[in-house]
DRENDO-1510 file (C-alpha; in Angstrom, 1 decimal, always signed):
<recs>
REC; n; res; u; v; w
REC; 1; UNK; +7.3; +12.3; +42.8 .
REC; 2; UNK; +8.0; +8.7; +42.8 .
REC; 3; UNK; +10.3; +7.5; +40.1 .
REC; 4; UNK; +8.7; +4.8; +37.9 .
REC; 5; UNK; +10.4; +1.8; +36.2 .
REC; 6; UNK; +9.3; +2.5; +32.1 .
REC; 7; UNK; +9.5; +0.8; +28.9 .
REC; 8; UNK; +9.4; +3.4; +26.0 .
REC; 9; UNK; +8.1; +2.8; +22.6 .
REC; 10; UNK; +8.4; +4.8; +19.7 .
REC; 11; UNK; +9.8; +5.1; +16.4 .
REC; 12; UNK; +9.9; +8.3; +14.5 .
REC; 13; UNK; +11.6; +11.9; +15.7 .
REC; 14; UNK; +8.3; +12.9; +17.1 .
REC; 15; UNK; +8.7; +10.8; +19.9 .
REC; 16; UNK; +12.4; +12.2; +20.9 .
REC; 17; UNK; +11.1; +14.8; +23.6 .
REC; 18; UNK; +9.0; +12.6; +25.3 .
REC; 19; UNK; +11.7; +10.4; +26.1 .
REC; 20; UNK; +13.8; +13.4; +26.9 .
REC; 21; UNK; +11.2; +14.4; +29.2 .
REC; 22; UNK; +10.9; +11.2; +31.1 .
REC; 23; UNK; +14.4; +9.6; +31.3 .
REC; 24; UNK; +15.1; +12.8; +32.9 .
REC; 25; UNK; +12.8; +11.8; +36.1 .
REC; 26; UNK; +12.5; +8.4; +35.7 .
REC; 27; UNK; +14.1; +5.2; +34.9 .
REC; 28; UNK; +13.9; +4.2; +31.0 .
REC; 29; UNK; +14.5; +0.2; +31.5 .
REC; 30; UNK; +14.5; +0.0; +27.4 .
REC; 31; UNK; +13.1; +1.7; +24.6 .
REC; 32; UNK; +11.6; -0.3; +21.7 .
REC; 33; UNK; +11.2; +0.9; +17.9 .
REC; 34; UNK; +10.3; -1.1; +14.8 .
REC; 35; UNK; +13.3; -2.6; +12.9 .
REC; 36; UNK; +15.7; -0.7; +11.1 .
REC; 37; UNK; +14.8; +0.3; +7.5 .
REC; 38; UNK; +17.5; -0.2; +4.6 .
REC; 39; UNK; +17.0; +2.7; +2.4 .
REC; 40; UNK; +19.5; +5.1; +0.1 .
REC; 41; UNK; +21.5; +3.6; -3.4 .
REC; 42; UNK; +23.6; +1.2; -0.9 .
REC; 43; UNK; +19.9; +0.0; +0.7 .
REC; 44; UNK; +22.5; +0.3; +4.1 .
REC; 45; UNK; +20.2; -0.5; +7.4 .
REC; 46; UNK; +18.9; +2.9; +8.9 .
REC; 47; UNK; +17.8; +2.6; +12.5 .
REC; 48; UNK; +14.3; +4.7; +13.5 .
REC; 49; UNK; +15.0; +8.1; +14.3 .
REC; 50; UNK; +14.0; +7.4; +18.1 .
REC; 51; UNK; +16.5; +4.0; +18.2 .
REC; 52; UNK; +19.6; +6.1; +17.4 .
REC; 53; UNK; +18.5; +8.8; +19.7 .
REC; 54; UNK; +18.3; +6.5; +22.6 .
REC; 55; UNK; +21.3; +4.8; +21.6 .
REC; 56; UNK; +22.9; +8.3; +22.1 .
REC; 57; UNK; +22.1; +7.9; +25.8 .
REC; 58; UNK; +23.3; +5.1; +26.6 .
REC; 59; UNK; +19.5; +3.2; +26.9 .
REC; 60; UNK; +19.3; -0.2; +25.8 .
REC; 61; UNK; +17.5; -0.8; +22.0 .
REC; 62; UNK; +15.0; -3.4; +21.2 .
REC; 63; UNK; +13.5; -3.6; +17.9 .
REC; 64; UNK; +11.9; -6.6; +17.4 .
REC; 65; UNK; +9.9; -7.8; +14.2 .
REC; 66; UNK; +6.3; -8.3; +16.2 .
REC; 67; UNK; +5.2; -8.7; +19.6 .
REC; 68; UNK; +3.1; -11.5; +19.6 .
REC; 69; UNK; +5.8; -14.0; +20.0 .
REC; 70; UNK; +5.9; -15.4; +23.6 .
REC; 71; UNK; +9.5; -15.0; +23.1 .
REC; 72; UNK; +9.5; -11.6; +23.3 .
REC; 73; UNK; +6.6; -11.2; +25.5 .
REC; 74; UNK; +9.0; -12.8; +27.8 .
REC; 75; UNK; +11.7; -10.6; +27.5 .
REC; 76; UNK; +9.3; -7.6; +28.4 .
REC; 77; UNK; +8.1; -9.1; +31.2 .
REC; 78; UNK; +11.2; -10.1; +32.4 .
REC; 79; UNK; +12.3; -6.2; +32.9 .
REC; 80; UNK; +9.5; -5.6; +35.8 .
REC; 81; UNK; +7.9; -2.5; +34.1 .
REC; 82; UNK; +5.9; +0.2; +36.0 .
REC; 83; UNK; +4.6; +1.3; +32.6 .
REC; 84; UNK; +4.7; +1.3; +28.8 .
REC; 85; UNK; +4.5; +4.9; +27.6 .
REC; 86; UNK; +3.5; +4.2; +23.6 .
REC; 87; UNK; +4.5; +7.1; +20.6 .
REC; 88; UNK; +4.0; +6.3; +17.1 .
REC; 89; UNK; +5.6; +3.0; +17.7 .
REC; 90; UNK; +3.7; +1.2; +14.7 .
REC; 91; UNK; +3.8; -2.4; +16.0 .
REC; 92; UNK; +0.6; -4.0; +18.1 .
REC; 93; UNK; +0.5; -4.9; +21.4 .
REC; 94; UNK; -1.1; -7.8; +21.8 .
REC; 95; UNK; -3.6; -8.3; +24.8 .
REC; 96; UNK; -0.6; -10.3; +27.2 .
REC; 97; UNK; +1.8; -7.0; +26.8 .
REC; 98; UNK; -0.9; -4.3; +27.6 .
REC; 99; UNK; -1.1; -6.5; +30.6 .
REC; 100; UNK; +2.3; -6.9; +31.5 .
REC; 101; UNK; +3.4; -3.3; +33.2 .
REC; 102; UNK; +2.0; -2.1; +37.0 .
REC; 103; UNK; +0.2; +0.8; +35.9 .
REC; 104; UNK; -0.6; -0.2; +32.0 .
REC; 105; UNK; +0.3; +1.2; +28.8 .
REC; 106; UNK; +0.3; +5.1; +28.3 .
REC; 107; UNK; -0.2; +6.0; +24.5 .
REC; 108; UNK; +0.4; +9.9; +23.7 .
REC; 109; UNK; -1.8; +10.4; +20.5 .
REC; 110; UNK; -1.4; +13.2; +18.3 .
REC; 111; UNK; -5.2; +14.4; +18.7 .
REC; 112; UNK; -7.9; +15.1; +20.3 .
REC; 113; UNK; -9.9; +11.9; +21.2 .
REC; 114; UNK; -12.1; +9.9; +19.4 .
REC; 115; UNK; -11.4; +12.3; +16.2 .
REC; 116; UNK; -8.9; +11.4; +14.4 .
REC; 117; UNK; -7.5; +7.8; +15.5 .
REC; 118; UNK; -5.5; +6.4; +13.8 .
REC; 119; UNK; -2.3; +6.2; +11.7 .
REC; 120; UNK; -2.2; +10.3; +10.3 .
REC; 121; UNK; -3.7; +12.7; +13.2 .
REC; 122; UNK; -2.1; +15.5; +12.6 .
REC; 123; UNK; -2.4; +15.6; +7.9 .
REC; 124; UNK; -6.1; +14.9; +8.7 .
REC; 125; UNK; -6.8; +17.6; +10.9 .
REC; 126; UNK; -5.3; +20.0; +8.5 .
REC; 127; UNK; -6.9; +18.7; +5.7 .
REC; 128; UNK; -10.3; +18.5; +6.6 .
REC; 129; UNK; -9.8; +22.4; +8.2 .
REC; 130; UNK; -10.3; +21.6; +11.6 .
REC; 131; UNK; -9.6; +24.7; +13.9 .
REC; 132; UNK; -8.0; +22.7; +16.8 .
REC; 133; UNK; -6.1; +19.5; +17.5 .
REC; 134; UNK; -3.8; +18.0; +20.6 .
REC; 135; UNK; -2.7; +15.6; +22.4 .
REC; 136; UNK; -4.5; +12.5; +24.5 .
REC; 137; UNK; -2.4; +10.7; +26.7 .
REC; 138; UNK; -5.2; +7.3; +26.7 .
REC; 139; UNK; -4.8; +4.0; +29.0 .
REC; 140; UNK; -4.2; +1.6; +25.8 .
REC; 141; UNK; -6.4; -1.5; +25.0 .
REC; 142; UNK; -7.0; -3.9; +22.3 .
REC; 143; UNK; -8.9; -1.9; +19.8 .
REC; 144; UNK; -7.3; +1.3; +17.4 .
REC; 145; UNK; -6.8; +4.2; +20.1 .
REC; 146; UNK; -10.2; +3.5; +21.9 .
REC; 147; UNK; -8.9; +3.0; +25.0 .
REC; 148; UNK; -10.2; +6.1; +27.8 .
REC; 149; UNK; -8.5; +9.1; +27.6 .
REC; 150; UNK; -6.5; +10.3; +31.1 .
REC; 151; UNK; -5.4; +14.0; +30.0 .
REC; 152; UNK; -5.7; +16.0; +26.7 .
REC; 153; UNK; -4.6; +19.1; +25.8 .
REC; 154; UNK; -5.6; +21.0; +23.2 .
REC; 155; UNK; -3.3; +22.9; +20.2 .
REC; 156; UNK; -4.7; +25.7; +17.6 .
REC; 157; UNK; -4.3; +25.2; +13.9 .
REC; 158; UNK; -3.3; +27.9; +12.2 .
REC; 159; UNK; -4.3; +29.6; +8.5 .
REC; 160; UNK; -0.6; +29.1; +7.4 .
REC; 161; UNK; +0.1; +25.8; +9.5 .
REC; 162; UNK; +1.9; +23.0; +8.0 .
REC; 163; UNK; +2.2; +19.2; +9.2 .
REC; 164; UNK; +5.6; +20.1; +9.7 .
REC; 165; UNK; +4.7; +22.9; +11.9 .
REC; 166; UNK; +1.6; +20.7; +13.9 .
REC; 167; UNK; +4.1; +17.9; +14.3 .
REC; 168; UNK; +7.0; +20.0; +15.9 .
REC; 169; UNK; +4.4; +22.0; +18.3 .
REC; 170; UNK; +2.2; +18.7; +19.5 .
REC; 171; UNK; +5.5; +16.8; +20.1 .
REC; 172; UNK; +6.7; +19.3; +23.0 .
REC; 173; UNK; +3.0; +18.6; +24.2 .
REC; 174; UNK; +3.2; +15.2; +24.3 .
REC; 175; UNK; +6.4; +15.0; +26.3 .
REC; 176; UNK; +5.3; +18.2; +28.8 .
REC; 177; UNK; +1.9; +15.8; +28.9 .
REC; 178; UNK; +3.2; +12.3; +29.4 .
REC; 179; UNK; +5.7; +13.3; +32.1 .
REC; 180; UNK; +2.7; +14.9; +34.2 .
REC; 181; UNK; +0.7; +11.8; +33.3 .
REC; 182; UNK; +3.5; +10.0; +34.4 .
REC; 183; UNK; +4.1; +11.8; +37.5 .
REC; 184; UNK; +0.5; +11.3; +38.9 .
REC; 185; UNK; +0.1; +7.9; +38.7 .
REC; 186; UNK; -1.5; +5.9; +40.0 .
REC; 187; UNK; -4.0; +8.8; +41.2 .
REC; 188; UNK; -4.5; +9.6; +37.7 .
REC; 189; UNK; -5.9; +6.4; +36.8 .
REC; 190; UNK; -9.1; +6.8; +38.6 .
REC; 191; UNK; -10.1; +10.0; +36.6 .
REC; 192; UNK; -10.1; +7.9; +33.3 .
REC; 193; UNK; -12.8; +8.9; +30.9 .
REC; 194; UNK; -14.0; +6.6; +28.3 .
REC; 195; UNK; -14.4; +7.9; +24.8 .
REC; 196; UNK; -17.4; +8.6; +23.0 .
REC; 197; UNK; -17.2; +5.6; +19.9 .
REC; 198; UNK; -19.7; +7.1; +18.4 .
REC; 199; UNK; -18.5; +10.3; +17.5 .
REC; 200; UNK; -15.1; +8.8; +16.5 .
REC; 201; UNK; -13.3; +9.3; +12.9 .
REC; 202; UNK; -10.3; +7.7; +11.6 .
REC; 203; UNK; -7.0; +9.0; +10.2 .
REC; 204; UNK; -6.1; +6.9; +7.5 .
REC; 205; UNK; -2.0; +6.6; +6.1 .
REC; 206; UNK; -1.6; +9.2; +3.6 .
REC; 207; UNK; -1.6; +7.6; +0.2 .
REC; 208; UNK; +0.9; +8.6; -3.0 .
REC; 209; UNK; -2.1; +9.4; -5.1 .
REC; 210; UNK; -4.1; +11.9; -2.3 .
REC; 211; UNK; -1.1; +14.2; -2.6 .
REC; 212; UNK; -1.6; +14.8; -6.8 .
REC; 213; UNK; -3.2; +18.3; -6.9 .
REC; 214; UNK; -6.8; +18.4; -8.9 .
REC; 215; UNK; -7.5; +21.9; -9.8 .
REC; 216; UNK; -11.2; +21.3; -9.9 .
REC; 217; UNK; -11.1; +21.4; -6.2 .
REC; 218; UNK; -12.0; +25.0; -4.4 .
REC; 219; UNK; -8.6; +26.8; -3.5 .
REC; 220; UNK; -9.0; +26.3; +0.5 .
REC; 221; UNK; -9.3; +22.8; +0.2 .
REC; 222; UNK; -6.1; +22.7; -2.1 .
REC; 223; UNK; -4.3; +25.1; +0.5 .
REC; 224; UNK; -5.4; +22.4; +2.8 .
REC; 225; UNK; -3.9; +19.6; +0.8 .
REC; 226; UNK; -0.7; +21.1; -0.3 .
REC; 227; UNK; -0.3; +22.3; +4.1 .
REC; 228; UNK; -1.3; +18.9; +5.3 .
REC; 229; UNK; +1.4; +17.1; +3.1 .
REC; 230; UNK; +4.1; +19.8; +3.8 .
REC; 231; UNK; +6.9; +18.6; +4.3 .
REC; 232; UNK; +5.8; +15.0; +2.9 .
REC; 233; UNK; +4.9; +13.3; +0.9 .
REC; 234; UNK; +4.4; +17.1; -0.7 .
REC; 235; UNK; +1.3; +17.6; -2.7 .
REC; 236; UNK; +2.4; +17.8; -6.8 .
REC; 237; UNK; +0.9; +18.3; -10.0 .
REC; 238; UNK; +1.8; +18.0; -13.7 .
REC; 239; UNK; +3.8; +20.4; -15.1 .
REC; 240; UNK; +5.1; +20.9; -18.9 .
REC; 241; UNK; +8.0; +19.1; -17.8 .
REC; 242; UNK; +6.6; +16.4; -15.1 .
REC; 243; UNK; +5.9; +16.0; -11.6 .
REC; 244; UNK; +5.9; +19.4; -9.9 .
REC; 245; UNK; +5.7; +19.3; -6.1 .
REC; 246; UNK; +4.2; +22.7; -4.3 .
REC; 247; UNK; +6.4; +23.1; -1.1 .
REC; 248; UNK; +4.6; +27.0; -0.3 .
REC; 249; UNK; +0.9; +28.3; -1.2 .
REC; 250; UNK; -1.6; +30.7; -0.2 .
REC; 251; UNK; -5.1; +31.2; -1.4 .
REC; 252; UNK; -5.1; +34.4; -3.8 .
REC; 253; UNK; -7.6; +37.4; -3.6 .
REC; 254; UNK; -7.7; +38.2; -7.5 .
REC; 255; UNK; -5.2; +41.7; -7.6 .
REC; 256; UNK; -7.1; +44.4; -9.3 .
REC; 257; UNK; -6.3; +44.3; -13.5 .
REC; 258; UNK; -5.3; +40.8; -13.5 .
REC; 259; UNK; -7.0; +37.9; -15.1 .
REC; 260; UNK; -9.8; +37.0; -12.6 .
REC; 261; UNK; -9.9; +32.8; -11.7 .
REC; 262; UNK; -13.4; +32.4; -12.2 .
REC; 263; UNK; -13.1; +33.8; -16.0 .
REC; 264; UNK; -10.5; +30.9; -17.0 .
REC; 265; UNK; -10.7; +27.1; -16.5 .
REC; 266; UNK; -9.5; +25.3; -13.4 .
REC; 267; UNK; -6.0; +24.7; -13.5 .
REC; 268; UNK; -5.0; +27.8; -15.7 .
REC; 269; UNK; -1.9; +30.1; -15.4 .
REC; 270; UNK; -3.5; +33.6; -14.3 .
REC; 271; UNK; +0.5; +35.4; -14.3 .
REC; 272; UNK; +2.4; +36.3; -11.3 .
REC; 273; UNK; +1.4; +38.3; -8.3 .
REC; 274; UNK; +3.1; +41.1; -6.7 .
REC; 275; UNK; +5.4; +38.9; -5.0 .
REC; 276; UNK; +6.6; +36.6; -7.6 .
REC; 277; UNK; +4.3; +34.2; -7.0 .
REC; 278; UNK; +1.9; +31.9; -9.6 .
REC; 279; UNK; -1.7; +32.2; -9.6 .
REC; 280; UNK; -3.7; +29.2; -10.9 .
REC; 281; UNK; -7.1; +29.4; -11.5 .
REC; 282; UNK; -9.2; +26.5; -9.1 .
REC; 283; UNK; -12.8; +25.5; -9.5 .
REC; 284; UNK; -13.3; +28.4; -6.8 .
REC; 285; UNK; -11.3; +30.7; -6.3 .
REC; 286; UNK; -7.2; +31.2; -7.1 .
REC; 287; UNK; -4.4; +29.8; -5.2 .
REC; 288; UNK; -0.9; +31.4; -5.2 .
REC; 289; UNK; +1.9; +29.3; -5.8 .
REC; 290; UNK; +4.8; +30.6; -3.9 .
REC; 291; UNK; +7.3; +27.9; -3.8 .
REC; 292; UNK; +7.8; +24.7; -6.3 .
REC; 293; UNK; +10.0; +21.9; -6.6 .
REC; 294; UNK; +10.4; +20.1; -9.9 .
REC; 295; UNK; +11.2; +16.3; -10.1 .
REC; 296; UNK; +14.8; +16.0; -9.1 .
REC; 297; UNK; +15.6; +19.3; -8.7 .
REC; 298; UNK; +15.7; +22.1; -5.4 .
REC; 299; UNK; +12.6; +24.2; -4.3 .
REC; 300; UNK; +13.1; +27.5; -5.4 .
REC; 301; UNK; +10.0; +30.3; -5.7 .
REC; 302; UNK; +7.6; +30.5; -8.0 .
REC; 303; UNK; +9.3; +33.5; -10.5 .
REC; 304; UNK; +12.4; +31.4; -10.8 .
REC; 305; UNK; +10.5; +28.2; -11.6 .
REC; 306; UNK; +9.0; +29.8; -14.3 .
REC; 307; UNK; +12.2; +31.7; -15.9 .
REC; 308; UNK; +13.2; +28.0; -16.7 .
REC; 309; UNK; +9.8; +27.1; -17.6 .
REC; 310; UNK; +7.8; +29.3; -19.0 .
REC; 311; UNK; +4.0; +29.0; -18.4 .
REC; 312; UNK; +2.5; +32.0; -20.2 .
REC; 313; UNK; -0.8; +33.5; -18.3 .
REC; 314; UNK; -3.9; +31.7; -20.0 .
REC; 315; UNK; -2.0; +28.5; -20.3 .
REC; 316; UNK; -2.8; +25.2; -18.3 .
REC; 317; UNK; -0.3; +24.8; -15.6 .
REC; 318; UNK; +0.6; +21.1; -16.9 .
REC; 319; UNK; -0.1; +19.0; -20.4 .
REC; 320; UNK; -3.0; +19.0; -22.3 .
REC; 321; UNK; -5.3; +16.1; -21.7 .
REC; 322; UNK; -4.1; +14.8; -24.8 .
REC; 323; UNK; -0.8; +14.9; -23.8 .
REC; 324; UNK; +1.1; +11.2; -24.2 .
REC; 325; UNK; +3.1; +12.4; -21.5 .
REC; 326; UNK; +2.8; +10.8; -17.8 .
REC; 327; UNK; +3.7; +11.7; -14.7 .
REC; 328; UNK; +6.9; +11.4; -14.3 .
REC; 329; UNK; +7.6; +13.1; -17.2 .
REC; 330; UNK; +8.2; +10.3; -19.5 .
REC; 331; UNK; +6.6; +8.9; -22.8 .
REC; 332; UNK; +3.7; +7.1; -22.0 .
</recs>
């Protein structure tokens, strides 16, 4: 296997493995994430998760602002790439960089090619109950992960999965993909096969407000929301005391001589299950509540949410809708 010269770029954890994978057979010449984030009470400078990783061993750390500055195109070309492998970075590459390395620029996608491009693969595949996801390892272009695709590999989605759990399980794939990707160029470049734009959907950034739980909704489709935001941005609700984020669910069968959900209004307290959990009446069906977090406190199950809060069985989970109370718990 010939060792290649590469340029990695990335920014979040999910990238780590496939640089792992690769700097162990090849030559990382730099690795590139977006700019350091100030964050916390201090608003200190954070780098990305992948910048301080690489900084660990010993690669060089580039973070430019954009791109498209000649400037920096420059500096890229300057360090005679074999290839750009692309995770998550989250910056563009204009049409002079994707040019600029022997073999092109690699992007490992978190799904299965043309659904799902875009900026949230792996929450949309959950959320809209798809059965199967994976990874694409695509020759990039100009246009929003339409480039052709040179390997996939495919990944199961379970009843129980969360985006925590996808994310862990397609970032081993990527790497185990992009290093075999990598290892048979420039061969694999001639088996490139173009995508199908017409059957293509797009993966949207999650929103604040597509997380806030509406009741009216069947159960599976809620137990798709709460797993395709676990662990964030977590999916919430109102609660007698504010903002209430679900962090565990199930959908609920309806235990013989309990309250059945489609005798009470969506959103109702229908008591606890056999395992401490809460059942709340949807608009079909019940979902168990297994594990809550209120605002500015630790998860902690269902049973001992509710010994600091009572909600008695045939009571709304949250305020009224006359309540003068908002969100966050506050007068309105």
């Amino acid at each position: 296997m010939a060792r290649r010269r590469i340029v990695f770029m990335g920014s979040p954890d999910f990238a780590i493995p496939a640089l792992d994978r690769l700097a162990a057979s090849h030559e990382i010449l730099a690795v590139y994430t977006q700019p350091p984030r100030r964050s916390g009470r201090g608003m200190r400078e954070t780098p990305q998760p992948l910048a301080a990783h690489a900084a660990g061993m010993g690669i060089e750390v580039r973070h430019p602002v954009t791109l498209k500055e000649p400037a920096e195109a420059d500096k890229l070309a300057a360090l005679d790439a074999d290839l750009f492998v692309v995770v998550a970075y989250g910056l563009l590459l204009p049409p002079d960089v994707l040019a600029l390395p022997r073999f092109g620029c690699i992007n490992g996608h978190a799904s299965l090619l043309p659904r799902w491009r875009g900026a949230a693969p792996i929450q949309r595949a959950i959320a809209a109950g798809d059965a199967e996801t994976g990874i694409c390892a695509m020759l990039m272009e100009a246009g929003l992960d339409t480039g052709p695709v040179l390997a996939r590999r495919s990944c199961p989605i379970g009843p129980g999965d969360t985006a925590g759990d996808l994310h862990d399980r397609l970032a081993a794939i990527n790497a185990d993909l992009l290093a075999d990707v990598a290892a048979d160029l420039p061969a694999i470049l001639d088996n490139a096969e173009p995508q199908d734009h017409d059957a293509a959907t797009y993966a949207a950034k999650i929103t604040p407000a597509e997380a806030e739980i509406d009741w009216a909704h069947p159960a599976a489709a809620i137990d798709r929301q709460i797993r395709a935001f676990t662990p964030v941005p977590g999916a919430w609700f109102t609660g007698p005391k504010g903002r209430i984020r679900v962090r565990a669910a199930s959908i609920g069968q309806g235990p013989a001589g309990t309250a059945p959900a489609d005798a009470a209004p969506a959103g109702t307290c229908l008591g606890l299950d056999a395992d401490g959990g809460m059942r709340v009446a949807t608009g079909d069906g019940e979902l168990i509540l297994a594990i809550l977090q209120p605002a500015g406190g630790r998860a902690m199950p269902a049973r001992d949410f509710l010994n600091g809060t009572p909600i008695p069985a045939g009571d709304p989970v949250g305020p009224s809708p006359d309540d003068d109370t908002d969100h966050d718990g506050t007068a309105a």
